[in-house]
C-alpha positions in Angstrom: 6.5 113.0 -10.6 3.4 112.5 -8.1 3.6 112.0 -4.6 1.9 108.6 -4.3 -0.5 108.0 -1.4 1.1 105.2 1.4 -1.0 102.8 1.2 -1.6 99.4 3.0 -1.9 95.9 0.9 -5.2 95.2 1.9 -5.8 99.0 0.5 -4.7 98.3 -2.3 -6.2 95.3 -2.9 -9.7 97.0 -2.5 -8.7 99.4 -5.0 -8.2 97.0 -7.6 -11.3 95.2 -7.1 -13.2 98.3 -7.4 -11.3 99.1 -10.7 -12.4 95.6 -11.8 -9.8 93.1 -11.1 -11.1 89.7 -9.9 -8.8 88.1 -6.7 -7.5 84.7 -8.4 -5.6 83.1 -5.8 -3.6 83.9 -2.6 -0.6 81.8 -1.7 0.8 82.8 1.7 0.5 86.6 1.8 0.3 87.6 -1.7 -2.9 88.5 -3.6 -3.0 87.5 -7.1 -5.4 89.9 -9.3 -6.2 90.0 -12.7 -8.2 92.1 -15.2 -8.6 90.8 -19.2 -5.1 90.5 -20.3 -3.6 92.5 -16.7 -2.5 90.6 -13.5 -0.3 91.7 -10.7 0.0 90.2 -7.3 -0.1 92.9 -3.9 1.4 91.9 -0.6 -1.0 92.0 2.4 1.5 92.0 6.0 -1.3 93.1 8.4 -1.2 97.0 8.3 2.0 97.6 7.1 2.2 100.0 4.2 3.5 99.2 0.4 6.9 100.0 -0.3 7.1 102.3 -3.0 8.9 100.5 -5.4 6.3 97.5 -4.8 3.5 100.4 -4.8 5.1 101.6 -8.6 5.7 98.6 -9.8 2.1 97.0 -9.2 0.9 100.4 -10.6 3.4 99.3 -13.9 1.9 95.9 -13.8 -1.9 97.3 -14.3 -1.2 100.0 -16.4 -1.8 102.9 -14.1 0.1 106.2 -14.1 1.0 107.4 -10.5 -1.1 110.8 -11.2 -3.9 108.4 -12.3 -3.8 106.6 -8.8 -3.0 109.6 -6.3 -6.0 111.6 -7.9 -9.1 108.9 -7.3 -7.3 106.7 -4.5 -7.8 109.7 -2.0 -11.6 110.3 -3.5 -12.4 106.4 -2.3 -10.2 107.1 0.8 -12.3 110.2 2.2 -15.2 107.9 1.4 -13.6 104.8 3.0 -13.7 107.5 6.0 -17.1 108.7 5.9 -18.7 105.0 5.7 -16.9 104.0 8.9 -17.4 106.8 10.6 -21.2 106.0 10.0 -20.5 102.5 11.2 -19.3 103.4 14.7 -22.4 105.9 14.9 -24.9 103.1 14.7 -22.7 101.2 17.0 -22.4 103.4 19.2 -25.9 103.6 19.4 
C-alpha cells in the first residue's frame, strides 16, 4: 500500500485539471470535476489537508491507483516549488 502524499483541496483540484478534468460547478466548498464518463467532487477548506479516506476515495472516483498518484503528484509538486520560488525572485526584485 503507498504512502499517499497530504495534500490540500485546492492541490488536488489543480491536479485534476492538469490530468484533464474540466471544473463543472462549485456549490459552497465542494468542486465538482469531471472527465468523459468520470466525475468526483474535492473539498477546498482553505489550507486544510484531505482526509485520507476523502483523498482515496476521490482517487476511486477517477480511477487512479494510490501508486499512480504518489509517483507524479510529487514530480508537479517539486515543480509547483520551483515556479514560485522564481516568482518571489522577480518580486523581490
Amino acid at each position: 500500500m503507498a504512502k499517499l502524499p497530504r495534500v490540500t483541496g485546492r492541490e488536488m483540484v489543480n491536479f485534476l485539471k492538469r490530468e484533464g478534468f474540466a471544473l463543472l460547478r462549485v456549490r459552497g466548498s465542494h468542486h465538482f470535476l469531471e472527465k468523459e464518463t468520470l466525475r468526483t467532487s474535492v473539498p477546498v477548506h482553505g489550507n486544510r489537508p484531505l482526509k485520507i479516506g476523502t483523498l482515496r476515495s476521490i482517487l476511486r472516483d477517477i480511477n487512479i491507483s494510490p501508486n499512480e498518484f504518489s509517483d507524479p503528484f510529487q514530480w508537479m509538486n517539486q515543480t509547483d516549488l520551483r515556479m514560485s520560488a522564481a516568482i518571489q525572485i522577480k518580486i523581490a526584485d
